[in-house]
VONU-155802 format. One line per 8 residues: number of its first residue (from 1); for each residue x, y, z negated of N, C-alpha, C. Coordinates in Angstrom, 1 decimal, decimal comma, padded with zeros to 4 digits. Example, Ala and Ser with C-alpha at 12.3 -4.5 7.8 and 13.67 -1.06 7.14 Angstrom:
// residues 2
1	013,2 -005,7 -007,8 012,3 -004,5 -007,8 013,2 -003,3 -007,8 | 012,8 -002,2 -007,1 013,7 -001,1 -007,1 012,9 000,0 -007,9
This chain:
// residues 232
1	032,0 -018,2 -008,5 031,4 -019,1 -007,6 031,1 -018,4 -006,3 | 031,5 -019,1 -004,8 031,0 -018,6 -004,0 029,8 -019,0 -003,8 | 028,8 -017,5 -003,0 027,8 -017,6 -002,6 027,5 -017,8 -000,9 | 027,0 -018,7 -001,0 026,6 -019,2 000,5 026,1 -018,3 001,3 | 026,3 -017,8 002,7 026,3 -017,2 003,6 024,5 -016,8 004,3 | 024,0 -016,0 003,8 022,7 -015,6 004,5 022,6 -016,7 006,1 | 021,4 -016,7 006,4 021,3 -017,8 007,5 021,3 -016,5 008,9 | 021,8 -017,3 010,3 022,0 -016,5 011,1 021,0 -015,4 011,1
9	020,0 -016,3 011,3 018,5 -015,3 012,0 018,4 -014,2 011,2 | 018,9 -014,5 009,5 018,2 -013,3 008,7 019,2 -012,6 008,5 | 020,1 -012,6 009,1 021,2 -011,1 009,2 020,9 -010,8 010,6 | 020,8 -011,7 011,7 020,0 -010,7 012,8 018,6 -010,0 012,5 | 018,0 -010,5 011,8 016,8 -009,6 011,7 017,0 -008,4 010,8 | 018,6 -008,5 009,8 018,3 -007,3 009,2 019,2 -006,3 010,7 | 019,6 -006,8 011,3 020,4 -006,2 012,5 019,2 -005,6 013,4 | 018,1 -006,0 013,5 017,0 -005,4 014,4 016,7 -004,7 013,3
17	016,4 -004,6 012,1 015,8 -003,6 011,4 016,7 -002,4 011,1 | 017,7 -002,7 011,4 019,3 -001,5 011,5 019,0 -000,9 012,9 | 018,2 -001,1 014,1 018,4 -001,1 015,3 016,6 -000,2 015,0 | 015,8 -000,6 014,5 014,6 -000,1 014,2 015,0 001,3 014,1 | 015,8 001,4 012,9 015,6 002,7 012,1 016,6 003,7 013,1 | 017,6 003,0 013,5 018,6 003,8 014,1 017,8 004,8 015,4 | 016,8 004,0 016,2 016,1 004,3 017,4 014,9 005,0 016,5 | 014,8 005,3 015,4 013,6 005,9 015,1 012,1 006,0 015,4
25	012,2 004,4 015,7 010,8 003,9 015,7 010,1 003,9 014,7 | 008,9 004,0 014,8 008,0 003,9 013,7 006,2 002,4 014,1 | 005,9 002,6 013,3 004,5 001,6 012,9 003,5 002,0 014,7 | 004,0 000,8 015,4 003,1 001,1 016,9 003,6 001,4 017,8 | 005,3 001,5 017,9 006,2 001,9 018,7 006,4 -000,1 019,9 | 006,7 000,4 020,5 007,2 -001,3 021,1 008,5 -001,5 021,4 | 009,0 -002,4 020,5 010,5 -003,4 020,9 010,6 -003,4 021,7 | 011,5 -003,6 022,3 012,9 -004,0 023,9 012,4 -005,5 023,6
33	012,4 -006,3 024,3 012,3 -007,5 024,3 012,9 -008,6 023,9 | 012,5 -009,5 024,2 013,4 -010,4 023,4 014,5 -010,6 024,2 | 014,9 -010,8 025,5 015,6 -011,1 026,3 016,8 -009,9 026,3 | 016,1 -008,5 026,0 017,2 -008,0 025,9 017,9 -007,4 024,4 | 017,4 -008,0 023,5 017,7 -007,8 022,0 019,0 -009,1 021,9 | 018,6 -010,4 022,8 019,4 -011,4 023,2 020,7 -010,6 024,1 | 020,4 -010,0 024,8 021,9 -009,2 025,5 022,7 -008,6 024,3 | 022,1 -007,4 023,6 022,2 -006,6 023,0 023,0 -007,2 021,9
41	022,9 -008,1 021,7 023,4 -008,4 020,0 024,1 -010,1 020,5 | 024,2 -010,8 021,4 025,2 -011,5 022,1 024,5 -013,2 022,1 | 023,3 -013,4 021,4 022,7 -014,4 020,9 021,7 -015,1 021,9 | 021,3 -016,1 021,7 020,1 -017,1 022,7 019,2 -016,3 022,2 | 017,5 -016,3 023,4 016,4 -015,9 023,1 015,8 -016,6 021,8 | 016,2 -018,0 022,1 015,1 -018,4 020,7 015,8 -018,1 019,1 | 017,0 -017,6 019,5 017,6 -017,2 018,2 016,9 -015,7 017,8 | 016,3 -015,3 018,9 016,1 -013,5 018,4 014,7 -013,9 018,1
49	014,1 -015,2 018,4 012,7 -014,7 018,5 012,4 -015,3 017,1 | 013,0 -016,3 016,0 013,5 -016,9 015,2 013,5 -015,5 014,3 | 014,2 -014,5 014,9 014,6 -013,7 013,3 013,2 -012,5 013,5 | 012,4 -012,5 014,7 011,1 -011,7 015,0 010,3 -012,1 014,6 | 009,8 -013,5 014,1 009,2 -014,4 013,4 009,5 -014,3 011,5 | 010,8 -014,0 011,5 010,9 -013,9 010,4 010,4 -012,1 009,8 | 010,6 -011,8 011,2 010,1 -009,4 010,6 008,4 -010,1 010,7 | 008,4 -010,6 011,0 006,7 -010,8 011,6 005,8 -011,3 010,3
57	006,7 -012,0 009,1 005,9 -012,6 008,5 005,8 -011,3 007,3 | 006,5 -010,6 007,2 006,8 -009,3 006,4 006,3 -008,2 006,9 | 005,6 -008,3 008,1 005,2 -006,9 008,9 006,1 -006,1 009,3 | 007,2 -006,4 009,3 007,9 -005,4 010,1 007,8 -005,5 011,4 | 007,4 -006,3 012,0 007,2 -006,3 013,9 005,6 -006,6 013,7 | 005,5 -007,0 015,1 003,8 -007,2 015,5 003,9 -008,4 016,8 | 003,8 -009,3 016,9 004,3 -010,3 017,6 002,7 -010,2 018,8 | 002,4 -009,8 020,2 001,2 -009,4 020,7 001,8 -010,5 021,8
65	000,8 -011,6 022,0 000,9 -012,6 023,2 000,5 -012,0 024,6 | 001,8 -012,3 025,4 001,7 -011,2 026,7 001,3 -010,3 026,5 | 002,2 -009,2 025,3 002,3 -007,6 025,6 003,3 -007,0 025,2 | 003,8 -008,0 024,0 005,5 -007,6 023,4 005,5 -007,5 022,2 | 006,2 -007,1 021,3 006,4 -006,9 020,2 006,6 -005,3 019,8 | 005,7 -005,2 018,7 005,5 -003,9 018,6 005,8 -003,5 017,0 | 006,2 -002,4 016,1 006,7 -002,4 015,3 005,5 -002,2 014,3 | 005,5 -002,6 013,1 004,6 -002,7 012,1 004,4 -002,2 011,0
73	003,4 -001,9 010,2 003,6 -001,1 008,7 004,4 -001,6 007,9 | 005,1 -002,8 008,0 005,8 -003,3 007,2 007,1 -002,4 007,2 | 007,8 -002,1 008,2 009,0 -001,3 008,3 009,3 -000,4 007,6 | 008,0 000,5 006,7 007,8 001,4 005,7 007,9 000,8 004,5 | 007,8 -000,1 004,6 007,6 -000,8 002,9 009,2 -001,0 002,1 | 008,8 -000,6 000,8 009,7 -001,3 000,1 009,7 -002,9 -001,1 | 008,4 -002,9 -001,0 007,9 -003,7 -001,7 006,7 -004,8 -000,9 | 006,5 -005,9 -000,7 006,2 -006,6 000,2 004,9 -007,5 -000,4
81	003,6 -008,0 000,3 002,9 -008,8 -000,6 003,4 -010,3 -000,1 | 003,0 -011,6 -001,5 003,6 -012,5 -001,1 002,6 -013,1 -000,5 | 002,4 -013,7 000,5 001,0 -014,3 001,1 000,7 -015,4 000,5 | 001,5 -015,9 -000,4 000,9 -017,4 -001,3 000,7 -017,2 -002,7 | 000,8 -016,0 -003,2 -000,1 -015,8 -004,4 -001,0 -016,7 -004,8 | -001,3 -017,1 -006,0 -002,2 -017,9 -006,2 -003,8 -017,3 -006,1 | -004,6 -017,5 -006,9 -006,0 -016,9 -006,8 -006,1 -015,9 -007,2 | -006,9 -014,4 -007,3 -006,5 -013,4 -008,8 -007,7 -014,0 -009,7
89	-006,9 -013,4 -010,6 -008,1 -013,7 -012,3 -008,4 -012,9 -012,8 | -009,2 -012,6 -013,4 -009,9 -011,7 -014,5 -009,1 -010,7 -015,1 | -007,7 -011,5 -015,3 -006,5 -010,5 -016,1 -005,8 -010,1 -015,2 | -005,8 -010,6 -013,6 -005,0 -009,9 -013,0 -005,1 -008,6 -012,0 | -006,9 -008,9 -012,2 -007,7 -007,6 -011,6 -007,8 -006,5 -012,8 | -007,5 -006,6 -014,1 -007,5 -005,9 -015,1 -005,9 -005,2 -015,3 | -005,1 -005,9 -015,2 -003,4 -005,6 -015,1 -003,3 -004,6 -013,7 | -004,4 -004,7 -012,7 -003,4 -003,8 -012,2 -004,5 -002,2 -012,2
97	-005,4 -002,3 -012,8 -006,3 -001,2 -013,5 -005,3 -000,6 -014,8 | -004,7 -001,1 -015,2 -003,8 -000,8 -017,0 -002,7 000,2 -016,2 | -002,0 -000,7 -014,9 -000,3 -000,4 -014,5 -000,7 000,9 -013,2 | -002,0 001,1 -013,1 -002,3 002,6 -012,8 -002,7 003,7 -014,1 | -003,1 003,2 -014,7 -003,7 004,1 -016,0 -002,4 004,5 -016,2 | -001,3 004,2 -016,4 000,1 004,2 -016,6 000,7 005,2 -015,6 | 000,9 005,0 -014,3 000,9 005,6 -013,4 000,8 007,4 -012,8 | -000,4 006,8 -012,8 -001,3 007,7 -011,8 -001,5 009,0 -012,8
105	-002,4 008,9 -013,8 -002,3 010,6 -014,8 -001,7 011,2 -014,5 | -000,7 011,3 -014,9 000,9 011,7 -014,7 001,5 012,1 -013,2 | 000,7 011,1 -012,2 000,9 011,6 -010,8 000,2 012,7 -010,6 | -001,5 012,9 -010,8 -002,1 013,6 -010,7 -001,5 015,1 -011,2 | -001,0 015,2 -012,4 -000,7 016,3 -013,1 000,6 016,9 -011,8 | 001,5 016,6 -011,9 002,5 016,5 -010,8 001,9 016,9 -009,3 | 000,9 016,7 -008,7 000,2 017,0 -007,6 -000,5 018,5 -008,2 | -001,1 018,8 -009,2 -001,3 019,9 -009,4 -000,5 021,1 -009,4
113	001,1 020,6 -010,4 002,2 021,8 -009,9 002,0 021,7 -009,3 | 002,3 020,7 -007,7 002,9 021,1 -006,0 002,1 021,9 -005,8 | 000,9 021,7 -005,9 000,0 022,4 -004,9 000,1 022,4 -003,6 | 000,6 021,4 -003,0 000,9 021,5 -001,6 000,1 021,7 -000,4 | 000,3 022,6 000,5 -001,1 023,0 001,2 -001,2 021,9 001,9 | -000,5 021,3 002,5 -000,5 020,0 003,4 -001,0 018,8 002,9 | -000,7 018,3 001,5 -001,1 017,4 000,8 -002,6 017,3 000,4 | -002,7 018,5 000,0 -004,4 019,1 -000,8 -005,2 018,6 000,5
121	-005,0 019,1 001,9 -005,7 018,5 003,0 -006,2 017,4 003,2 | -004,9 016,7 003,1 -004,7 015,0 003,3 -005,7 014,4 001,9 | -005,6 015,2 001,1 -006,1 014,3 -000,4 -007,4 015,2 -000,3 | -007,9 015,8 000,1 -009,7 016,5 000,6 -010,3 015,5 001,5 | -009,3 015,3 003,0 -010,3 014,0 003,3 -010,2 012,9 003,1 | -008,9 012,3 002,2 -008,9 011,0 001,6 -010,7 010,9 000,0 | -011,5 011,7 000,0 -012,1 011,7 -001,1 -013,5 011,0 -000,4 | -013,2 010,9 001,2 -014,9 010,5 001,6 -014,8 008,6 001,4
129	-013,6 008,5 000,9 -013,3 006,7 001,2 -013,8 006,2 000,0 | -013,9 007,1 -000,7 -014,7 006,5 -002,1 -016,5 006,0 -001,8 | -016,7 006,6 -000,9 -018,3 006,6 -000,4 -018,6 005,3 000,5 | -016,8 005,0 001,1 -017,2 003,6 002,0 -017,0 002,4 001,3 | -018,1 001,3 001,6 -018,5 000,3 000,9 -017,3 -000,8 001,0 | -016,8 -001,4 -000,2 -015,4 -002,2 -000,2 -015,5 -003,3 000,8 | -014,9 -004,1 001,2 -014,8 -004,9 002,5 -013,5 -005,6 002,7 | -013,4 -007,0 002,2 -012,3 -007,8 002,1 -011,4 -007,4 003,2
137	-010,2 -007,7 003,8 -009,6 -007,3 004,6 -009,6 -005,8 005,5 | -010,0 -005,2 005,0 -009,9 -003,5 005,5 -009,6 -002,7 004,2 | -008,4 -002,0 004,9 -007,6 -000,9 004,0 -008,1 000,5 004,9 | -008,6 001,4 004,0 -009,2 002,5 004,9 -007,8 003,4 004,9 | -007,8 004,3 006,4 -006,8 005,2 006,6 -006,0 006,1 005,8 | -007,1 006,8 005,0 -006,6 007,8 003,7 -006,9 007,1 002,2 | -006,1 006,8 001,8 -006,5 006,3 000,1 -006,3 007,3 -000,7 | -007,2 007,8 -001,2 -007,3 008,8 -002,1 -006,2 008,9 -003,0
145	-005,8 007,6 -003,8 -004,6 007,9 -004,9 -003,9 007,7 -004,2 | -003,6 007,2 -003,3 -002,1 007,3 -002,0 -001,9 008,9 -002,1 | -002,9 009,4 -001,3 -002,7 010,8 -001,3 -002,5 011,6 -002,0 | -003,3 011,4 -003,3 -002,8 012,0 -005,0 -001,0 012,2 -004,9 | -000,7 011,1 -004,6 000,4 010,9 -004,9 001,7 010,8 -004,0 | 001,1 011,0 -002,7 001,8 011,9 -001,9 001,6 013,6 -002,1 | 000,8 014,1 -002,7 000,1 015,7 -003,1 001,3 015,8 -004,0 | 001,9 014,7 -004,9 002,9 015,1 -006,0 004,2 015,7 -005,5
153	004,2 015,9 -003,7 005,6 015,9 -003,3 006,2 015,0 -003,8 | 006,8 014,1 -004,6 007,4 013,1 -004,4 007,3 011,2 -003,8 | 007,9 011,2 -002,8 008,1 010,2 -001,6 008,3 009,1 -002,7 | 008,8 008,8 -003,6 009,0 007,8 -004,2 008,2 007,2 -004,7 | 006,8 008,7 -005,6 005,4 008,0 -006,2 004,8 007,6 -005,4 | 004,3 008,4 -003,8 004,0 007,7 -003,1 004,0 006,2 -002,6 | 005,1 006,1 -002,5 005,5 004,8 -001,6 005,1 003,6 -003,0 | 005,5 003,9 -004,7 005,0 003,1 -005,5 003,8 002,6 -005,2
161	003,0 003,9 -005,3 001,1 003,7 -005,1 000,8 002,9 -004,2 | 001,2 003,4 -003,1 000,8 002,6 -001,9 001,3 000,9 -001,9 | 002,8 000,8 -002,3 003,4 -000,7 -002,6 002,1 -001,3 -003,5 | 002,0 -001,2 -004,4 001,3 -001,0 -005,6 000,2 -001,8 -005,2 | -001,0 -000,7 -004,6 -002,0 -001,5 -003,7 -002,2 -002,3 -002,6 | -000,6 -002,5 -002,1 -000,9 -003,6 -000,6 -000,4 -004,5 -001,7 | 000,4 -004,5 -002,6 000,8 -006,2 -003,0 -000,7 -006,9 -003,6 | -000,8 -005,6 -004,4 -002,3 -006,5 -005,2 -004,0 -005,9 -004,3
169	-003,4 -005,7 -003,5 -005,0 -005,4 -002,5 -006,2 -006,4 -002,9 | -005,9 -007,7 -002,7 -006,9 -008,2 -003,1 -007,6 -008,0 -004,6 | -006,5 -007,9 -005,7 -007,8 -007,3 -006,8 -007,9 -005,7 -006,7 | -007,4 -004,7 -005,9 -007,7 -004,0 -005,6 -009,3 -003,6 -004,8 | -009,5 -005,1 -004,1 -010,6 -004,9 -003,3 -011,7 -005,4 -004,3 | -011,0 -006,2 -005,2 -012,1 -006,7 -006,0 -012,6 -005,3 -007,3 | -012,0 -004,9 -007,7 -011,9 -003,6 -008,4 -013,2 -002,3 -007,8 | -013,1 -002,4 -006,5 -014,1 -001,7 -006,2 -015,4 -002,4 -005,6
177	-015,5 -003,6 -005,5 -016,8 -004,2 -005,7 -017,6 -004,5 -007,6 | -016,5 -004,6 -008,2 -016,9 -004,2 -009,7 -017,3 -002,7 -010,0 | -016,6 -002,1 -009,5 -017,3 -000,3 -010,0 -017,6 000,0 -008,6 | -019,1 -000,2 -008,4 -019,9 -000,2 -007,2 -020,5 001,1 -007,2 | -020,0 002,0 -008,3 -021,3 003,6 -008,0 -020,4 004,3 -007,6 | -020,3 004,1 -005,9 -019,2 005,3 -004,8 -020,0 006,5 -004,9 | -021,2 006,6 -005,4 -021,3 008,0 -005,4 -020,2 008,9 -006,5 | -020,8 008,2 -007,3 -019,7 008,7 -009,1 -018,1 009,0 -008,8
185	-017,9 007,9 -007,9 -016,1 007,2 -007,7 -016,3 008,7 -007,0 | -017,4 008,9 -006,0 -016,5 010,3 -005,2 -016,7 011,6 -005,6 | -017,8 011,6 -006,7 -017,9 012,7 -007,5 -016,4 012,9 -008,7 | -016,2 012,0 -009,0 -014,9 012,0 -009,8 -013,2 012,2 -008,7 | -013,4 011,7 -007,7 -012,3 012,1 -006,9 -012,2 013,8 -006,8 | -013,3 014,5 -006,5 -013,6 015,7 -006,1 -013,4 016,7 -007,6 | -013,6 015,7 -008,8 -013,1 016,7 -009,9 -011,6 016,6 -009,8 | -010,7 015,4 -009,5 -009,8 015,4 -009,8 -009,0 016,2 -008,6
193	-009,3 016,4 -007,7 -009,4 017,1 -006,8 -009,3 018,7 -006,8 | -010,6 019,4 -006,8 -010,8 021,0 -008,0 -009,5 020,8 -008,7 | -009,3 020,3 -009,8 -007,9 020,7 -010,3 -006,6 020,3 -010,2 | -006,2 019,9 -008,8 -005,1 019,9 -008,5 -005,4 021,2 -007,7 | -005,9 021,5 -006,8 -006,2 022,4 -006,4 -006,1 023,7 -007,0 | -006,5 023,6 -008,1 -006,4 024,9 -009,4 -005,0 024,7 -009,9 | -004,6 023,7 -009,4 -003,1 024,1 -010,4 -003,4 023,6 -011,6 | -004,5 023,4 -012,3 -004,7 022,9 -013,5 -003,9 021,0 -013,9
201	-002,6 021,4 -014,4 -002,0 019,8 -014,4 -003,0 019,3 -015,7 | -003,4 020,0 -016,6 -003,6 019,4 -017,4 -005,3 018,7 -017,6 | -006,0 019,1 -016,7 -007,3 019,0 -016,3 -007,1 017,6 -015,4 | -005,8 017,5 -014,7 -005,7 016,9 -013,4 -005,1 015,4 -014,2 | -004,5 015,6 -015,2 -004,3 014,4 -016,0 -005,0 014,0 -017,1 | -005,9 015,0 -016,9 -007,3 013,8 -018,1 -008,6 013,5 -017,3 | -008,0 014,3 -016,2 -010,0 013,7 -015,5 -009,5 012,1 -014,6 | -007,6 011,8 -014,3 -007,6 010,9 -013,6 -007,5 009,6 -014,5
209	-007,2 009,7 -015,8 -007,1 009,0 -016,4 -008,6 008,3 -017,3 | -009,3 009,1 -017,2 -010,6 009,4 -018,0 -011,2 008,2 -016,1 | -011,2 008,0 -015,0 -011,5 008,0 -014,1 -011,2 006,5 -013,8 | -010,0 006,1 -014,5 -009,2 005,2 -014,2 -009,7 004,6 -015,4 | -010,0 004,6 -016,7 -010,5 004,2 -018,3 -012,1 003,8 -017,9 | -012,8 004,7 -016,8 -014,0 004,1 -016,6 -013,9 002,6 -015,7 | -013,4 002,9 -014,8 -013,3 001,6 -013,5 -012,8 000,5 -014,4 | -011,4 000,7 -015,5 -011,2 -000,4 -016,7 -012,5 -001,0 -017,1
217	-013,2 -000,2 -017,9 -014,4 -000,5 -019,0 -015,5 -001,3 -017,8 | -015,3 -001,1 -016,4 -016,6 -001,5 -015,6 -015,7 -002,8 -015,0 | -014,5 -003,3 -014,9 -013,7 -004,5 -014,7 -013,7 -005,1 -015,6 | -013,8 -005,0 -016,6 -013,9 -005,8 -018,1 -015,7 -006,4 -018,4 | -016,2 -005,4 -018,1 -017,8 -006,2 -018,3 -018,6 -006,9 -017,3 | -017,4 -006,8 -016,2 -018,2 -007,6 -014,9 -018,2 -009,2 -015,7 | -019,0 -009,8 -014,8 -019,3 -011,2 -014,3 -018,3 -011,5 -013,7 | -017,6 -012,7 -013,7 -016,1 -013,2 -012,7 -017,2 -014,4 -012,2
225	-018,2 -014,9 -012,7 -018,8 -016,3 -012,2 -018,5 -017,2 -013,7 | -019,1 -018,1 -013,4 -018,9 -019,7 -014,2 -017,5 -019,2 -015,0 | -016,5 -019,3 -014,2 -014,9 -019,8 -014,7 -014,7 -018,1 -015,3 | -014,5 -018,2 -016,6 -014,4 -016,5 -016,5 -012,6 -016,4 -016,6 | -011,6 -017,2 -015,9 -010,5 -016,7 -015,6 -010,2 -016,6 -014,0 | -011,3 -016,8 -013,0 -011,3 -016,7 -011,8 -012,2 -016,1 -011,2 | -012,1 -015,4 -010,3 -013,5 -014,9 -009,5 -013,6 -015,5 -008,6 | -014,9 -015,1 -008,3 -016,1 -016,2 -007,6 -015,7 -016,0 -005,9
């Protein structure tokens, strides 16, 4: 059976994201305009601005009213959040506590072989973000298991972690309004920490797991409200 033909705009927009990477832009950089992405690729303005609209809803661009269009975190991503998710539930803030427990140990141990002096840095001041109070729409700069798991030298765990937590951010944000003792959270960062630092993988995969088993046990005894398959 033939398959029907991608729509114009979204093979032009994979054509500006082919045009992204080629020019080696990155997240904050600013597009050529629309007028001249229209030269450049042979098409009407409202056809380019059509497929900028389409990078725009995925973050790959930044659409700025009288200033231009500027490139976005999305361009890094492999994995995208869907903006019409339905509500999270009880099981869905618990699932993505389980699909780290799974994860992450195993990252951590991995970050202890590297030892990487660059990473250890990045994952020392990622440990004060445990101390800042959670806050619906704010993703802090350094995320600690981001950086765990960039510390692993591998680009791939990374990029998982981080996918990971922009798709389910919301029960991610909900997760740390349930285990509310940031002191603890950053006292336990700082062990898991010490032994990546020591090289110790096998310290480094039971203090993150043992870390990730508490935040579970403190998501499971919360309060959701009234409806206990929705939060409040």
């Amino acid at each position: 059976m033939t398959q029907g033909r991608a729509p114009f705009s979204e093979r032009l927009a994979d054509d500006i994201v082919d045009l992204i990477r080629s020019a080696g832009l990155g997240p904050g950089d600013v597009l050529e305009s629309s007028r001249d992405l229209a030269k450049r690729f042979s098409v009407t303005t409202p056809t380019v601005r059509e497929a900028l609209r389409r990078l725009e809803a995925t973050g790959v661009v930044e659409l700025r009213h009288g200033s231009g269009t500027y490139i976005g975190s999305g361009i890094e991503r492999a994995v995208l959040a869907n903006p019409h998710r339905p509500r999270i539930t009880r099981a869905s803030v618990i699932e993505l506590v389980q699909a780290r427990l799974v994860i992450e140990p195993g990252i951590a141990a991995l970050a202890a072989q590297a030892r990487d002096a660059a990473g250890l840095q990045r994952l020392e001041a990622a440990t004060a973000t445990a101390l800042q109070p959670p806050v619906h729409g704010f993703r802090p700069a350094l995320n600690f298991h981001v950086e765990l798991a960039a510390a692993s030298g591998n680009g791939l765990l990374r990029e998982t972690v981080e996918a990971l937590l922009h798709v389910r951010a919301t029960e991610q944000t909900e997760i740390r309004f349930r285990y509310d003792d940031r002191a603890r959270d950053h006292a336990e960062h700082l062990e898991i920490l010490d032994a990546v630092r020591a090289g110790d993988t096998t310290a480094a995969e039971r203090l993150t797991r043992a870390h990730l088993t508490t935040i579970r046990e403190s998501v499971e005894a919360a309060d959701f409200g009234d409806d206990p398959g929705q939060t409040s």
